[in-house]
Backbone bond lengths (Angstrom), bond angles and torsions (degrees), N, CA, C in turn:
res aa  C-N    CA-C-N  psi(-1)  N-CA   C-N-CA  omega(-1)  CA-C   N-CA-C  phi
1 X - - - 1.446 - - 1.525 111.09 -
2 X 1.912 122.33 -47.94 1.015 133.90 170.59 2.204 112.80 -27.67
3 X 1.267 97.79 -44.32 1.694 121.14 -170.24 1.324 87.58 -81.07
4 X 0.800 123.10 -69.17 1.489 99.89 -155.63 1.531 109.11 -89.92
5 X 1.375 116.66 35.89 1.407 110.54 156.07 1.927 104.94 -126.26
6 X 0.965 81.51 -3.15 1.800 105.47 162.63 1.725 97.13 -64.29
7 X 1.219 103.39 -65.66 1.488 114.75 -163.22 1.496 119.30 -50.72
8 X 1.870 98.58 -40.28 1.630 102.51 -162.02 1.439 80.40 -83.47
9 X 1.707 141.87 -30.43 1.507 101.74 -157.56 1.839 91.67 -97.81
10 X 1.249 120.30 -24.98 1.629 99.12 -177.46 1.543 137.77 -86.45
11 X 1.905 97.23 -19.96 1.071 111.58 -161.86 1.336 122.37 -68.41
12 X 1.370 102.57 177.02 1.414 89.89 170.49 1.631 109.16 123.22
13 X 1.777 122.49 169.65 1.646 111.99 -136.61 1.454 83.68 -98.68
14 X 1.551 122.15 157.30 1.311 114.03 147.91 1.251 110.84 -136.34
15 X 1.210 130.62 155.67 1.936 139.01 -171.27 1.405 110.03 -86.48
16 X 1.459 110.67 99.30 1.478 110.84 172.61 0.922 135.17 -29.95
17 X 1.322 117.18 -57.52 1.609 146.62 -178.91 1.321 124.71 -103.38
18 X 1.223 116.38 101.06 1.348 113.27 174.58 1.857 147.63 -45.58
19 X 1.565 81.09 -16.97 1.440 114.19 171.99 1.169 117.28 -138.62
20 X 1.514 138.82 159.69 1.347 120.41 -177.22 1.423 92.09 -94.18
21 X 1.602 99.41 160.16 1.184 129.08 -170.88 1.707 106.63 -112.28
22 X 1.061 116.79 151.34 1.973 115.97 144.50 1.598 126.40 -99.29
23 X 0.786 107.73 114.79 1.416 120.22 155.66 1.742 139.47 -81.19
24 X 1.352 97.14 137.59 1.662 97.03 179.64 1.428 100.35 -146.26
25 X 1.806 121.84 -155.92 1.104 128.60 -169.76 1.741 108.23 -84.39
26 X 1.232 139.70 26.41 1.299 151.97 -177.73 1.755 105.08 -130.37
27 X 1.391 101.25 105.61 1.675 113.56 177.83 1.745 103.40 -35.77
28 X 1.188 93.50 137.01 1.815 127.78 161.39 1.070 114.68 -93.64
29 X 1.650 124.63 114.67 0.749 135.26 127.30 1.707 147.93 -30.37
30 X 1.188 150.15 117.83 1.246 126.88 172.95 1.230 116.28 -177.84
31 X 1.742 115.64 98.25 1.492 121.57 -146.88 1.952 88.15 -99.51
32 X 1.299 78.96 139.78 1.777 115.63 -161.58 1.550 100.81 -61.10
33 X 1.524 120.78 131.67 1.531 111.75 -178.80 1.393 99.46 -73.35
34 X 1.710 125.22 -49.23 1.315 132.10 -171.43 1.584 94.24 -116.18
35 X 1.529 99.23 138.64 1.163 113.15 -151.07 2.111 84.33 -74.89
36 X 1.101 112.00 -171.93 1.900 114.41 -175.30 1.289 101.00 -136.41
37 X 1.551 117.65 135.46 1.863 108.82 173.62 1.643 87.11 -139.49
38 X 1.547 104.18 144.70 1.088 119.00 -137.65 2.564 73.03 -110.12
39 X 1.708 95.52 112.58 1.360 88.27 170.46 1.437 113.79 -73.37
40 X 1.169 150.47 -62.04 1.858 151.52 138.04 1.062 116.17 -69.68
41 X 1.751 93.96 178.43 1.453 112.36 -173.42 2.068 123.19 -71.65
42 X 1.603 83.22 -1.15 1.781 107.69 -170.94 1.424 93.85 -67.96
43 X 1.294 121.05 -52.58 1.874 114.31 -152.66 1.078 96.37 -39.51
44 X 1.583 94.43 155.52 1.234 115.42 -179.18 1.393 109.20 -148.12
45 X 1.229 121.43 -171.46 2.171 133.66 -158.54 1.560 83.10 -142.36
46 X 1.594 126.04 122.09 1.062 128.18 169.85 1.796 103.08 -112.54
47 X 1.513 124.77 138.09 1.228 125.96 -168.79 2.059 99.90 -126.71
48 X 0.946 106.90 112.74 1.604 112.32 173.28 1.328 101.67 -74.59
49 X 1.265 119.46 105.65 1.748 154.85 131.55 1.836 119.01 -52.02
50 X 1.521 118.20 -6.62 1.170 110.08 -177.46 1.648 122.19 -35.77
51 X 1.180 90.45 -39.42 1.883 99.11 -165.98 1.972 96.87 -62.49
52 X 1.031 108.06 -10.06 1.601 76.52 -176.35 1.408 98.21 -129.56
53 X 1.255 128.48 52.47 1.220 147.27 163.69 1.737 99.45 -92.52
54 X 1.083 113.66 125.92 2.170 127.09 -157.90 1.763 75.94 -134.59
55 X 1.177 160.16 8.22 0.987 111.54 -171.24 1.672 79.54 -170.65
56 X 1.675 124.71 151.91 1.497 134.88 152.03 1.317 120.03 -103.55
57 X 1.421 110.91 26.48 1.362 104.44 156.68 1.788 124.96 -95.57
58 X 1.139 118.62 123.83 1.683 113.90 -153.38 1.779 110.71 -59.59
59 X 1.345 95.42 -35.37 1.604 96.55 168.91 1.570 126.13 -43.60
60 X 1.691 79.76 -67.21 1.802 105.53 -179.23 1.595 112.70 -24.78
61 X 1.645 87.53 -70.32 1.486 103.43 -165.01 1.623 121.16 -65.59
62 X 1.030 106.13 -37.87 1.552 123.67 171.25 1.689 104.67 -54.51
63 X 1.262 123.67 -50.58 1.670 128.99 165.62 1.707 105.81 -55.59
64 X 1.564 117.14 -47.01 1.366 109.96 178.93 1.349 110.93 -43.94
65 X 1.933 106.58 -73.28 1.203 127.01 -176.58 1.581 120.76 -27.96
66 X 0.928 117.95 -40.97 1.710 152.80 -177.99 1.526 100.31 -61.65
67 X 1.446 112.23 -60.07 1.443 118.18 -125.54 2.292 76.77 -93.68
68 X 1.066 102.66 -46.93 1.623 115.22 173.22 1.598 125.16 -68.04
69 X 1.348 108.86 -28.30 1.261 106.92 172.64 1.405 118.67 -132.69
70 X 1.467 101.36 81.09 1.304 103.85 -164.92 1.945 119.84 -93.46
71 X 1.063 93.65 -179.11 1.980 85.08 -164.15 1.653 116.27 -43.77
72 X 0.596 102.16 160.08 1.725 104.16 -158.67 1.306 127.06 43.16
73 X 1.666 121.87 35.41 1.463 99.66 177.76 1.717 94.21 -113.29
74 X 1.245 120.00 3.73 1.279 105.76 175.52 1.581 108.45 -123.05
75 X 1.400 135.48 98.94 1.656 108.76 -175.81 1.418 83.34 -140.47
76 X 1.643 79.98 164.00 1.270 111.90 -161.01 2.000 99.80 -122.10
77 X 1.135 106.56 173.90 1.586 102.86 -164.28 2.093 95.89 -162.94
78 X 1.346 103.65 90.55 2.000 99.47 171.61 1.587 97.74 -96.74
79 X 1.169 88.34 145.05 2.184 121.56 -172.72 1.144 79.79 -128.83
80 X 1.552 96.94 144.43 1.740 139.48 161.40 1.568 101.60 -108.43
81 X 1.175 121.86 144.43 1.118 142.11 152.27 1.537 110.56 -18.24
82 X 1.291 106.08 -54.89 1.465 91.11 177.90 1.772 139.51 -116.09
83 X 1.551 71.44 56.65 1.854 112.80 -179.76 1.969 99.89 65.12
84 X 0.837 136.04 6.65 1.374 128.28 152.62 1.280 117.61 -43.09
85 X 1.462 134.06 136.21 1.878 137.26 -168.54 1.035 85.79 -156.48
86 X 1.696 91.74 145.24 1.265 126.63 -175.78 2.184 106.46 -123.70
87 X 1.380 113.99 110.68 1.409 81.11 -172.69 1.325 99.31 -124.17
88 X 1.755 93.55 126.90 1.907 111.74 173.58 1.723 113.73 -68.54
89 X 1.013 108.61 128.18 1.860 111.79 -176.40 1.192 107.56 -157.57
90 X 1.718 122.02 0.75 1.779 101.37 173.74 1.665 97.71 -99.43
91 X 1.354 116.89 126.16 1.296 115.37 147.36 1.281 146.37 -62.35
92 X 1.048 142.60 158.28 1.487 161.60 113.24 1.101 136.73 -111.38
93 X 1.751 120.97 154.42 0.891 94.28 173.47 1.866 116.51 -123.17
94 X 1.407 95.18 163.39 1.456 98.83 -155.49 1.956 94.86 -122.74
95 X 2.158 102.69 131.98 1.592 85.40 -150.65 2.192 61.09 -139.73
96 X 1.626 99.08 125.63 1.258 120.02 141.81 1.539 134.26 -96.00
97 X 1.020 116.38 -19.35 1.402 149.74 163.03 1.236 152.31 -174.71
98 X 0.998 136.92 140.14 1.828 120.71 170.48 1.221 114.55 -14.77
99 X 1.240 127.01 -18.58 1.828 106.41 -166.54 1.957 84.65 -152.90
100 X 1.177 105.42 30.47 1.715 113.28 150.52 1.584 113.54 -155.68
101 X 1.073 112.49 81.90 1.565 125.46 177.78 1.521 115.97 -131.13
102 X 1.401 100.99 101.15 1.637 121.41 158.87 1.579 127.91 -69.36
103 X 1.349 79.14 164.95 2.006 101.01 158.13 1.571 109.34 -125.08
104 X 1.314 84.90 120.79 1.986 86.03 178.58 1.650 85.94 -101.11
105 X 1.401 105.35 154.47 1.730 129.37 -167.10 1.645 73.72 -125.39
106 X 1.166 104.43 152.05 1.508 127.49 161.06 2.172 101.64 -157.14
107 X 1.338 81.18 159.93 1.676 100.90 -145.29 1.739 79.70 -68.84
108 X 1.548 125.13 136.46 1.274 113.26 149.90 1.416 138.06 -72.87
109 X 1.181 121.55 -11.61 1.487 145.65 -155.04 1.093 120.45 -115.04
110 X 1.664 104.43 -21.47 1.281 106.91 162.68 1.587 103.18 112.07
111 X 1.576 105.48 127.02 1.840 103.76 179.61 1.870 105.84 -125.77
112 X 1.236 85.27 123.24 1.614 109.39 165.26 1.362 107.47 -53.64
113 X 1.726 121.34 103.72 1.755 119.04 124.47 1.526 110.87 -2.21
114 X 1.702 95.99 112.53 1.687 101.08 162.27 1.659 98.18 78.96
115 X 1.054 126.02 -6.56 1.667 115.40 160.66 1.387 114.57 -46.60
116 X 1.399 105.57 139.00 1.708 112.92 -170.92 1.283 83.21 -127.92
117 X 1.944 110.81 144.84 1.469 128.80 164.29 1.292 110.93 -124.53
118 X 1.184 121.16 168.00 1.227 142.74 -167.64 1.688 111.37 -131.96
119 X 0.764 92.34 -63.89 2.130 97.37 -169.13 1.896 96.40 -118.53
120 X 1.303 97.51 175.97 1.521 120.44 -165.07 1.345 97.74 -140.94
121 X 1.302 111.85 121.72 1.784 117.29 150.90 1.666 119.34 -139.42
122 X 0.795 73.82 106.50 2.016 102.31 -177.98 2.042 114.80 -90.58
123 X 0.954 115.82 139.63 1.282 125.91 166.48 0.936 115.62 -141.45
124 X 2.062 129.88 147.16 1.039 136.16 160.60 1.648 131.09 -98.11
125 X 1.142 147.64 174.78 1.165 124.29 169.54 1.590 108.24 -113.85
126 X 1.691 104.69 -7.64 1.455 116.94 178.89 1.753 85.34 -122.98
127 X 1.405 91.05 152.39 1.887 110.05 176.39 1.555 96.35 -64.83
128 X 1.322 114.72 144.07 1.498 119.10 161.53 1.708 100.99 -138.35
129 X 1.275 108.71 118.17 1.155 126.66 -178.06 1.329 134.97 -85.32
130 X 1.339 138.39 90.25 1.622 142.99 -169.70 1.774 91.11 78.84
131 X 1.216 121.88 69.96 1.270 110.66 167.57 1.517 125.21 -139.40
132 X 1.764 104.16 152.08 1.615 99.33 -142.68 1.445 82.05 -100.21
133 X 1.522 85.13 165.37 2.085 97.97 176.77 1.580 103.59 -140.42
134 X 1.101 106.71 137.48 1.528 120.19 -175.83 1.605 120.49 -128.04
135 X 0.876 109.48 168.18 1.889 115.37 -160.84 1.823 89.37 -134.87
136 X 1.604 79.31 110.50 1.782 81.88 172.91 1.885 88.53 -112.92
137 X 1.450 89.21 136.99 1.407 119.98 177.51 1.539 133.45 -98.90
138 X 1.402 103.71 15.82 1.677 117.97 -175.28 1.585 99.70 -128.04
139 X 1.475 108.67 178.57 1.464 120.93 158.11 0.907 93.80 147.56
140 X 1.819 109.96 -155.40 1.494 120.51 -153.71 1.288 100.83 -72.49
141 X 1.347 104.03 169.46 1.935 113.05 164.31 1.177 106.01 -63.14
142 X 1.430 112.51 -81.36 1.530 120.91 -158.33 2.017 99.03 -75.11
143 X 1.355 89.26 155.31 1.700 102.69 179.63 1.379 102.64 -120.52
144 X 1.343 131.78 35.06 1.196 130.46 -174.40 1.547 117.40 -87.36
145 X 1.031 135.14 161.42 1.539 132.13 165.95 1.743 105.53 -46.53
């Protein structure tokens, strides 16, 4: 119950980057205006993939998305100040529309309640061009398999 009243008063999306960025296979930099604390083990790093969406059929594209960005070609990596890392590497993909379709990263290793970050380093293994990244701060309770 504690969590999910966590959720309704903290949760919720915020925009990494103030500007969009590009990404490729050479780590990103990008130190956090407001620092991020992770309420569960759910948070997650959402990365907009729109540009290589070829198709509006939800199947299709979701197999594209998949088939091009496959596990480890997009991860992400949050640092605390006092060298603590957190590194995002499981995908999904996450589709609001044809012309808003993500990759949510969620931590494989597992993220500590009340984790605080500081900086952002992200890599792609495909170029992603002017693209925004966001920190969703809700989800399930349990983080179990």
């Amino acid at each position: 119950m504690f969590d999910f009243i966590k959720i309704l008063i903290f949760g919720g999306v915020t925009v990494v980057n103030s500007s969009p960025v590009t990404l490729h296979d050479e780590p990103t930099v990008i130190a956090l205006d407001q620092r991020l604390k992770a309420i569960n083990c759910s948070a997650s790093i959402s990365v907009d993939v729109t540009e290589y969406v070829e198709s509006r059929d939800y199947r299709d594209f979701v197999r594209q998305i998949e088939s091009k960005f496959e596990k480890g070609c997009l991860k992400a990596t949050l640092g605390s100040k006092d060298g603590d890392a957190v590194i995002f590497d499981v995908p999904s993909v996450a589709w609001g529309s044809p012309e808003d379709v993500s990759i949510n990263l969620r931590a494989g290793s597992g993220l500590s309640s009340g984790s605080s970050f500081e900086v952002l380093t992200i890599e792609s293994c495909l170029p992603l061009s002017s693209t925004t990244i966001k920190w969703y701060n809700y989800g399930k309770f349990s983080c179990e398999p």
